[in-house]
C-alpha positions in Angstrom: 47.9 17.8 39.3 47.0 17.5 35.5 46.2 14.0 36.0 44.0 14.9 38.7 42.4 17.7 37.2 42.0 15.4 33.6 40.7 12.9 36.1 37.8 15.0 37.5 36.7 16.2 34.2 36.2 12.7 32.6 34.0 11.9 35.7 32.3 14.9 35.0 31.7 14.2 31.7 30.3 10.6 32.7 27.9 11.8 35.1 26.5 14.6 32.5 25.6 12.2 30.3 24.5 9.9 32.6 22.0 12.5 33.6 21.4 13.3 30.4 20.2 10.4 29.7 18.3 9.8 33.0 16.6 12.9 32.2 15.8 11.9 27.9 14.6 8.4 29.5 12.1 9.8 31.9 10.5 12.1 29.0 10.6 9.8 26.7 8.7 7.3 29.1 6.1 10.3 30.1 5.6 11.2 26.2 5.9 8.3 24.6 8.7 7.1 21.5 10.5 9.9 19.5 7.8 9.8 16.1 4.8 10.5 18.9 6.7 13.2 19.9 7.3 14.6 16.3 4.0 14.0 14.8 0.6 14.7 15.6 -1.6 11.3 14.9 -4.6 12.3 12.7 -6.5 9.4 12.4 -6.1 5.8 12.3 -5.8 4.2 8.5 -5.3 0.5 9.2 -3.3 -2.0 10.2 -0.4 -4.0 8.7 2.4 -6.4 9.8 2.3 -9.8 11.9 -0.8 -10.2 13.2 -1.9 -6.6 12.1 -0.4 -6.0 15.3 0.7 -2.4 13.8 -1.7 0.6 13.8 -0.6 2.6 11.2 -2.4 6.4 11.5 -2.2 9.4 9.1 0.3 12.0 10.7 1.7 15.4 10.1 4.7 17.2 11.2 4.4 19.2 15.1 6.9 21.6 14.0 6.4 23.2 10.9 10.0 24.4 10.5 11.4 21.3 9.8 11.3 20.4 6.0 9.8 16.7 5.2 9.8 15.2 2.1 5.8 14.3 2.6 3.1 16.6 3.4 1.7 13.6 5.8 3.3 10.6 6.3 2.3 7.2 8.0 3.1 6.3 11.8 3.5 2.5 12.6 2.4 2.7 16.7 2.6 -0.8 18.7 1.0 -0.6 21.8 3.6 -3.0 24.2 1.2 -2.6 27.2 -1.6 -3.8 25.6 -0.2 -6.7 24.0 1.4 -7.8 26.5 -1.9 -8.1 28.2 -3.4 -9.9 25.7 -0.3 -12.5 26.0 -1.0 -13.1 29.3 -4.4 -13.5 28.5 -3.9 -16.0 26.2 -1.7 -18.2 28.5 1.4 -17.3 26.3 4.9 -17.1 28.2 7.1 -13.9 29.2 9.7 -15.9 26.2 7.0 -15.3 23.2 6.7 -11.8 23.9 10.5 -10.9 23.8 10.8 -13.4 20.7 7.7 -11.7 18.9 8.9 -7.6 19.9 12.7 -9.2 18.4 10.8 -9.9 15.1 9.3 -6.6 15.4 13.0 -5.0 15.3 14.3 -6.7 12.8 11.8 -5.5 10.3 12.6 -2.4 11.7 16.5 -2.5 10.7 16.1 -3.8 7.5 12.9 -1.7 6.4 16.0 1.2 7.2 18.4 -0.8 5.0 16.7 -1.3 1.8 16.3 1.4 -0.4 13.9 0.4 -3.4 11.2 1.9 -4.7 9.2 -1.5 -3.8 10.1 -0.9 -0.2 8.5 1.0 2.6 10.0 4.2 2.9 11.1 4.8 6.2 11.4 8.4 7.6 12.3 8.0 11.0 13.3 4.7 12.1 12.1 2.8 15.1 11.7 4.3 19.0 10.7 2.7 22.0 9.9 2.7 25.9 8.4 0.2 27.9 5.2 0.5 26.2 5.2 1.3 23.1 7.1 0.9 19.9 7.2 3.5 16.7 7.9 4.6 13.3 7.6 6.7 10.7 7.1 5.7 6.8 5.9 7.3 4.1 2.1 8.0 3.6 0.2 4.7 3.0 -3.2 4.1 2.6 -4.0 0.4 4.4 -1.9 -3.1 3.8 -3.5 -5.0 1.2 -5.1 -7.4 4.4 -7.2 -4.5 5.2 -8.1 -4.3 1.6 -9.2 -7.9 1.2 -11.4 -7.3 4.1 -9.1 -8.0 7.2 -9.4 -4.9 9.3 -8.1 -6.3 12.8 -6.6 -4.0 15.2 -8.4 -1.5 13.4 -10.6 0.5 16.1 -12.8 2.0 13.4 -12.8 1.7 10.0 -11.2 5.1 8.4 -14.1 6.9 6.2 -11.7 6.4 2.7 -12.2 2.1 3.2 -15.7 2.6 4.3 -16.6 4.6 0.6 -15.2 2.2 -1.5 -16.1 -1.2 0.4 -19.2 -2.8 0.7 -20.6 -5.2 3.5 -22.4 -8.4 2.1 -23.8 -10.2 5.0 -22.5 -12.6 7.2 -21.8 -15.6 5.3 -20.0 -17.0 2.2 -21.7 -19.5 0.3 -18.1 -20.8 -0.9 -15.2 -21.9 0.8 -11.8 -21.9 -0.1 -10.3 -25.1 -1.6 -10.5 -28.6 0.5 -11.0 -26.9 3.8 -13.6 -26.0 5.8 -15.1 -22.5 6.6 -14.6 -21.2 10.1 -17.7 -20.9 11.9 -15.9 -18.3 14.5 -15.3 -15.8 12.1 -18.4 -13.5 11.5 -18.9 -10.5 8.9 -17.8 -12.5 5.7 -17.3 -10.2 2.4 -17.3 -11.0 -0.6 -17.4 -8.2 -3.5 -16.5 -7.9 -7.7 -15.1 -5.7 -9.9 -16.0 -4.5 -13.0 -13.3 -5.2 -15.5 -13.1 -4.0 -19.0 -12.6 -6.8 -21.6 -12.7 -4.6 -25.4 -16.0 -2.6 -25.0 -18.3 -5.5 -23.0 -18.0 -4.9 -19.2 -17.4 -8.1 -17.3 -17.8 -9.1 -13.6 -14.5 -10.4 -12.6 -14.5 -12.0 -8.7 -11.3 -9.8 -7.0 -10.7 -10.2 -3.5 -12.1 -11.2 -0.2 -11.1 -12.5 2.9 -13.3 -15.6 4.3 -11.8 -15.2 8.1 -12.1 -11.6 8.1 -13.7 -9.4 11.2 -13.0 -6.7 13.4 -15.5 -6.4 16.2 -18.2 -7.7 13.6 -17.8 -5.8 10.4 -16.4 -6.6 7.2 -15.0 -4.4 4.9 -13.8 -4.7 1.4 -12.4 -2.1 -1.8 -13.6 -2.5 -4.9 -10.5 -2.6 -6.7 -10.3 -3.5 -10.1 -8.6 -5.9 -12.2 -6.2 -3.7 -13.9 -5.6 -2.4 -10.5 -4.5 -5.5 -8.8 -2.2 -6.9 -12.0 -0.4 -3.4 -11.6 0.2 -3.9 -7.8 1.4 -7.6 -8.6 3.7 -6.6 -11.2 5.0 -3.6 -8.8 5.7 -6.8 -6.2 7.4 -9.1 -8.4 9.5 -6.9 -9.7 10.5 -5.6 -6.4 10.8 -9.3 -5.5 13.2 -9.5 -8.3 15.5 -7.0 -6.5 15.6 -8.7 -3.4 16.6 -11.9 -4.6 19.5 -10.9 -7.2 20.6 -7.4 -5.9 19.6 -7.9 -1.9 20.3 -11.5 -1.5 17.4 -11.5 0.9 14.4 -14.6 0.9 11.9 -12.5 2.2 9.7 -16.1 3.4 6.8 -14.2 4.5 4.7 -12.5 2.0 1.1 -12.2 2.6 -1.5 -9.7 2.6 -0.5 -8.5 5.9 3.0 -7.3 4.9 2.1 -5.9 1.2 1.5 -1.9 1.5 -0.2 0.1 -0.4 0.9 3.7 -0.4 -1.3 6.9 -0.6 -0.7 7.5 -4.5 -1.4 3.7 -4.8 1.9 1.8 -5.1 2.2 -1.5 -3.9 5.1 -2.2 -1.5 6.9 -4.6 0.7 7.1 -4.9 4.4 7.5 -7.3 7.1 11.2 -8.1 6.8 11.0 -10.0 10.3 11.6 -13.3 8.6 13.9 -12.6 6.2 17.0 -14.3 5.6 19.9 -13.9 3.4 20.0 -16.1 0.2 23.6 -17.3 0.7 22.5 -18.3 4.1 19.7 -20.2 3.2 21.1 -21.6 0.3 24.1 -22.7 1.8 23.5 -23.7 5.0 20.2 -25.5 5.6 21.2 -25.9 9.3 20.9 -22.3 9.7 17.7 -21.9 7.9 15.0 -23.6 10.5 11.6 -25.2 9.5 8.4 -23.4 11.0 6.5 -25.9 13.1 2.6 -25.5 12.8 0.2 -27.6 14.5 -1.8 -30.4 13.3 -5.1 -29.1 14.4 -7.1 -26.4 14.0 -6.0 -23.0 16.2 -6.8 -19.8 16.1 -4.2 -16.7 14.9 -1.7 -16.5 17.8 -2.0 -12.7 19.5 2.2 -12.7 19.0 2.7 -15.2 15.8 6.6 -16.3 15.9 6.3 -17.5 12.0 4.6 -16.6 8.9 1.1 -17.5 7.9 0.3 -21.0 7.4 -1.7 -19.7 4.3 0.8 -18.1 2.7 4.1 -20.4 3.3 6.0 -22.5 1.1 5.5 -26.4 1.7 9.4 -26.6 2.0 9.1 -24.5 5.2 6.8 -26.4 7.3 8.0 -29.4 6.9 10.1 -30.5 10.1 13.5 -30.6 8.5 14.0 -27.8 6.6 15.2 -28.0 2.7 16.6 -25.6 0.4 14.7 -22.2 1.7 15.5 -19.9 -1.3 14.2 -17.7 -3.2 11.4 -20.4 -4.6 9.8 -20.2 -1.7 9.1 -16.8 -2.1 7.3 -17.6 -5.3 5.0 -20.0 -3.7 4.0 -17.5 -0.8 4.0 -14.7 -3.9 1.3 -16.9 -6.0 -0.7 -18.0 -2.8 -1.2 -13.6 -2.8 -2.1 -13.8 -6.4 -4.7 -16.4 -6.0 -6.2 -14.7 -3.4 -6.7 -11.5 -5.0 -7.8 -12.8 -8.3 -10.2 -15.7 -6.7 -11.6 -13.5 -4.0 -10.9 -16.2 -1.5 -7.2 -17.6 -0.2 -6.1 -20.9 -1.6 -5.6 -22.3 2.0 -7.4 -21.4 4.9 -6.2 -24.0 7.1 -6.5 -22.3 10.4 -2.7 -23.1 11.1 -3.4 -26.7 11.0 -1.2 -28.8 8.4 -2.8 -31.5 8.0 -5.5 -29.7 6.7 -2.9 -27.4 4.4 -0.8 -30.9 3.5 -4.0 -32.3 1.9 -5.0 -28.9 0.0 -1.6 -29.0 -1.6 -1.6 -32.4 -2.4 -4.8 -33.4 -3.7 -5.4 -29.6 -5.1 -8.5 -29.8 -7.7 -8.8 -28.1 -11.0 -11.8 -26.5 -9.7 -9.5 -24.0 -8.1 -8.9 -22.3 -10.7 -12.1 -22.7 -12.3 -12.3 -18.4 -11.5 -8.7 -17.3 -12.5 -7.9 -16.0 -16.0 -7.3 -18.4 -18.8 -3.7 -16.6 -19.6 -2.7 -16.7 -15.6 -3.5 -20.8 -14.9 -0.4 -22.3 -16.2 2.2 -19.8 -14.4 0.1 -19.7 -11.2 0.3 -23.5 -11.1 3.6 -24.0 -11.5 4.0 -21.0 -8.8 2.3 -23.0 -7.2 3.6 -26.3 -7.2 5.0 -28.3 -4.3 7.7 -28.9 -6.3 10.1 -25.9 -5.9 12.3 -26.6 -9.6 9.2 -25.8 -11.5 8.6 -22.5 -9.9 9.4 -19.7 -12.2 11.2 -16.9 -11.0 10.0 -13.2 -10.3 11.6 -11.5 -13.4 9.9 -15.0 -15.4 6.4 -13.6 -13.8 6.2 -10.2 -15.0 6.9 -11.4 -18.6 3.7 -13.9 -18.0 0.6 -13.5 -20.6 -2.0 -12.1 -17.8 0.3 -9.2 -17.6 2.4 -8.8 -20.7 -1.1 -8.6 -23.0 -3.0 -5.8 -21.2 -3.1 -2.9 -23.4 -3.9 -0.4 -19.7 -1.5 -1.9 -17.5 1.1 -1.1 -20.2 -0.6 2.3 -20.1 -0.2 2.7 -16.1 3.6 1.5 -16.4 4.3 3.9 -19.2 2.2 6.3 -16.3 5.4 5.2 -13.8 7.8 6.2 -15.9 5.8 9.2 -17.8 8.9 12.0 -16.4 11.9 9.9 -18.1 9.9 10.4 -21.5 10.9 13.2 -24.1 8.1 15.1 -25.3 7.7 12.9 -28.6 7.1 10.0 -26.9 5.1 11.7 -24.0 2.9 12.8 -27.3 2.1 9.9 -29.1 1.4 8.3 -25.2 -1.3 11.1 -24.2 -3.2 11.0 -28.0 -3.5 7.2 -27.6 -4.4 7.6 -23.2 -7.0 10.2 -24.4 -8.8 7.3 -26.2 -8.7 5.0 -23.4 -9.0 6.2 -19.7 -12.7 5.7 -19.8 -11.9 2.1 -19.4 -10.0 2.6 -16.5 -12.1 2.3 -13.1 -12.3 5.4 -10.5 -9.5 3.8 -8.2 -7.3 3.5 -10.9 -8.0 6.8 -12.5 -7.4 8.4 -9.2 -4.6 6.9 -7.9 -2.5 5.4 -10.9 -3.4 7.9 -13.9 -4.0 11.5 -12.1 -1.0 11.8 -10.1 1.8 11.6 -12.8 -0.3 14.0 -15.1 -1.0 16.5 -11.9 3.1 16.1 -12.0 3.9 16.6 -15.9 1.8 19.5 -15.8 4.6 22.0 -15.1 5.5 21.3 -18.6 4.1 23.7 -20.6 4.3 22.0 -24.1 2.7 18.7 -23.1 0.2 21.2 -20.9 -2.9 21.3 -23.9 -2.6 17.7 -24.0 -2.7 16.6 -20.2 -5.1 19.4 -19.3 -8.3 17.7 -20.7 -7.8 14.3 -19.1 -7.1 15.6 -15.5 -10.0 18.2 -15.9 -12.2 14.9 -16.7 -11.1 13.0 -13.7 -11.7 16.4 -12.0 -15.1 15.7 -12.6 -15.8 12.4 -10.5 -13.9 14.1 -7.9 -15.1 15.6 -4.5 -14.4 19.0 -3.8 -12.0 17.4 -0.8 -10.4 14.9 -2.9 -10.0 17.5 -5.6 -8.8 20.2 -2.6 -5.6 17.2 -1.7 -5.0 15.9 -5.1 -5.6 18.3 -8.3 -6.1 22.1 -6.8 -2.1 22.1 -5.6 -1.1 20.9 -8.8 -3.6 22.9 -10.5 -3.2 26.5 -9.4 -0.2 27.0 -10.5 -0.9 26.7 -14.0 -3.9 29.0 -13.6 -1.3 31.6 -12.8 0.8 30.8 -15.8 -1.7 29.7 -18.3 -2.0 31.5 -22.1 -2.7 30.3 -25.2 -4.6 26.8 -25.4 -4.3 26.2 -22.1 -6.2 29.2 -21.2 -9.2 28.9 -23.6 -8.9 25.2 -22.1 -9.4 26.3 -18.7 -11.7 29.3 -19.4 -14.0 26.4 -20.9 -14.1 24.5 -17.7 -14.2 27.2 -15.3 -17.6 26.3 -14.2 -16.0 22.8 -12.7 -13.0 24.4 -11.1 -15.4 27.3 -9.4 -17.5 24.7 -7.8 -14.9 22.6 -6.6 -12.4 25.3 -5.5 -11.9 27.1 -2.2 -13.0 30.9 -2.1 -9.3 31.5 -1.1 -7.6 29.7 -4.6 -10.7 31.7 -6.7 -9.7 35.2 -5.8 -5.7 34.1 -5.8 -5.9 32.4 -8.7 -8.6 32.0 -10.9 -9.7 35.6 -10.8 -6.3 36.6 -11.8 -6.7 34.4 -14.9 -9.9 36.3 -15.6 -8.1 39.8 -16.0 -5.4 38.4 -18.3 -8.2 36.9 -20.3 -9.9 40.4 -21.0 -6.4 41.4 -22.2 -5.8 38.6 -24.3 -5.5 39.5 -28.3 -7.0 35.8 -29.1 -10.5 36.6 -29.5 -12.3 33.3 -28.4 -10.5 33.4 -25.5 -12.3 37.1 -24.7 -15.6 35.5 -25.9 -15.3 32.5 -23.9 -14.5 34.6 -20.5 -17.5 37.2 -21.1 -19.6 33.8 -20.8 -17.9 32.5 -17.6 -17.9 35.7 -15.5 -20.9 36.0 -14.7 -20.7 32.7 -13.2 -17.5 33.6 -11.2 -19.3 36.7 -10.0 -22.0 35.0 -8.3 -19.8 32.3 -6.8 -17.4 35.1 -5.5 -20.7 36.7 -3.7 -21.9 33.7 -2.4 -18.7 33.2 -1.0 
């Protein structure tokens, strides 16, 4: 009879959880995969991965109980249905698709694995139903392909890329390197930066995609110099992690499957094509050739292997040779190239032929517009020859990066919270002398936000105050709303002393750019214990500014 009754439980057991999961299948197939059920999609930021065949969209939290580490955060949404139309379409079999969403997965798992600061974050790992596929990262701002111009999949361009890009016609009067421009590609961009050589501004050719569209625009950021040697460094050194701490050959860096995050880190993704570098070290066998064509053909919808553009000479051939980490550094140069020369190095429309010849009859010429102290490391990144490569720790000691006086400034910036005081000190007097030469990108994302965070130390506060009240400046009252005011109100609460005369003195910028709400909450508060105050410029200085806040407060 106990049997029995044992029996009948465990059957009873099996068909509630057989219902159970009946029931979670049907919602999920009605509601879509577990982060569109969590997060309310915002709006649509880019695209990123193989093929920009993610649609990454800003997103915040449904339920507001739950605690998140970000205040927004990134979901990666893969529409299944749709692209499995456009395989059809394209004459491609049921096989492709299964191989291509398999890819898809395994960037998944090891995006989940790695934990590095050069890695995606991941917040909630992948979910999905028969038609669609999602995840949830941290907040990102595009992939550096939308940033070079490349806004596929995109179905309008987000307001933030269309502010800081420019369209230039529909043509390029260069193309890259011994091949031929693609006369199916329309809205062709090319832009330059300003960079900052002592006190002579120089243009300086940075970025640019020549076989970049979506539905006829072109779109490109003006990002500066100084901007892209910091994101480099940020990837080689990442790069160095993965090869001596991960063991992993990453074998598809491009533009598609570089990040850049919403404070303006530079990060990796696309792990579909990774492999481990004991496997392809040691077994060759194991590590298998990709096999290109050898004529001109557009992007697949569902690529099965890496960019043509972007891949290491070793791995197209037909018999695969050593795979290691070398190849890495020739897909992590071909990047370089192509943000310093605004153009790619190859753009050989997956035919390789046409990439064969580049490589081996490559002209001086092409690096007639890259930086004196770059040429001789890029080349030997570069070279077909994988024993002259350098590695990625030898890269990030290399002139074009080691000499700049701001990029040492921005990775001091990275690091600004592990300082003591006396060294935080010396840092500011000497930054206070130079962010003027730093460009508005920069100056947003790479100098204000570790200020905005030292700020809760109240001895460094009279020295960080001034440089993140100046930035304040060139901000808009929105941008100034999501970045400075959270950071900022606090300390209006707190401030005395310095800080508070410091403040009083700007008051006029912080009125105009701050909410009704934060002025009688904060600033107004700040007012009152001014009047108090023994320190009489600070009484003098907040006579002057009242009326001011008066008639602001009454507007209001």
């Amino acid at each position: 009879m106990k049997t029995l009754t044992q029996a009948f439980a465990k059957t009873a057991a099996v068909i509630e959880k057989t219902v159970h999961t009946t029931v979670q299948s049907a919602v999920q197939e009605v509601t879509g995969p577990k982060a569109l059920q969590d997060y309310e999609l915002l709006h649509q930021i880019g695209s990123a991965g193989p093929g920009l065949a993610w649609k990454l969209y800003s997103a915040k939290a449904r339920d507001g109980t739950h605690p998140h580490q970000y205040p927004t955060v990134c979901v990666w949404v893969l529409d299944k249905k749709a692209m499995s139309k456009a395989r059809a379409c394209a004459g491609l079999s049921k096989a492709v698709e299964d191989s291509f969403f398999n890819l898809i997965r395994a960037d998944a798992v090891r995006l989940v694995r790695l934990r590095h600061p050069g890695v995606v974050h991941v917040v909630q790992a992948l979910d999905e139903n028969k038609n669609a596929m999602a995840m949830v990262t941290e907040p990102l701002f595009a992939s550096v392909a939308n940033a070079l111009g490349n806004v596929d999949n995109v179905a309008n361009v987000p307001k933030e890329l269309k502010e800081i890009g420019q369209l230039i016609g529909k043509s390029l009067s260069v193309s890259s390197v011994g091949c031929r421009p693609n006369p199916r590609k329309v809205g062709i961009v090319v832009f330059h930066v300003i960079a900052l050589k002592g006190s002579r501004r120089e243009t300086v050719p940075v970025g640019g995609d020549t076989n970049c569209t979506s539905h006829g625009r072109g779109v490109s950021i003006e990002m500066g110099l100084v901007e892209v040697k910091h994101g480099l460094l940020q990837i080689a050194e990442c790069l160095n992690f993965l090869h001596n701490n991960a063991r992993i050959v990453h074998r598809a860096i491009s533009p598609e499957n570089v990040l850049i995050t919403s404070s303006g880190a530079w990060k990796f993704g696309g792990f579909g094509f990774a492999t481990s570098t004991d496997k392809a070290s040691g077994d060759c066998a194991n590590v298998q050739a990709f096999h290109y064509g050898e004529y001109d053909t557009e992007d697949s919808v569902m690529p099965l292997q890496p960019s043509l553009n972007y891949t290491a000479p070793e791995l197209v051939r037909s018999q695969a040779s050593s795979a290691g980490c070398s190849s890495d550094i020739f897909s992590f140069g071909c990047l370089a190239y192509h943000l310093i020369a605004r153009k790619p190095l190859f753009a050989c429309h997956n035919n390789v032929k046409t990439y064969m010849n580049t490589l081996t009859y490559l002209p001086n010429e092409a690096f007639s517009s890259i930086p004196q102290e770059l040429i001789h490391d890029l080349q030997r990144m570069l070279s077909a020859n994988e024993s002259v490569r350098p590695s990625a720790l030898d890269f990030t000691g290399s002139p074009f990066l080691r000499d700049d006086t701001r990029l040492r400034a921005l990775r001091f910036l990275d690091h600004l919270l592990e300082k003591d005081n006396m060294q935080k000190s010396e840092f500011l007097k000497a930054l206070s002398d130079m962010w003027k030469d730093f460009d508005p990108r920069v100056l947003r994302y790479k100098v204000l936000p570790p200020l905005c965070a030292e700020l809760r130390n109240l001895v460094m506060q009279p020295l960080i105050l001034p440089m993140v009240l100046m930035i304040a400046e060139s901000q808009d009252k929105n941008d100034f709303k999501l970045v400075t005011s959270p950071v900022l109100m606090p300390v209006l609460s707190n401030a005395a002393g310095e800080a508070m005369l410091l403040l009083l003195k700007n008051a006029e910028l912080i009125i105009n750019k701050t909410s009704s709400e934060h002025l009688e909450s904060h600033l107004l508060p700040m007012f009152v214990r001014a009047y108090d105050d023994s320190d009489s410029r600070i009484q003098e200085e907040v006579l002057r500014k009242s009326a001011f806040l008066a008639k602001q407060l009454d507007l209001q």
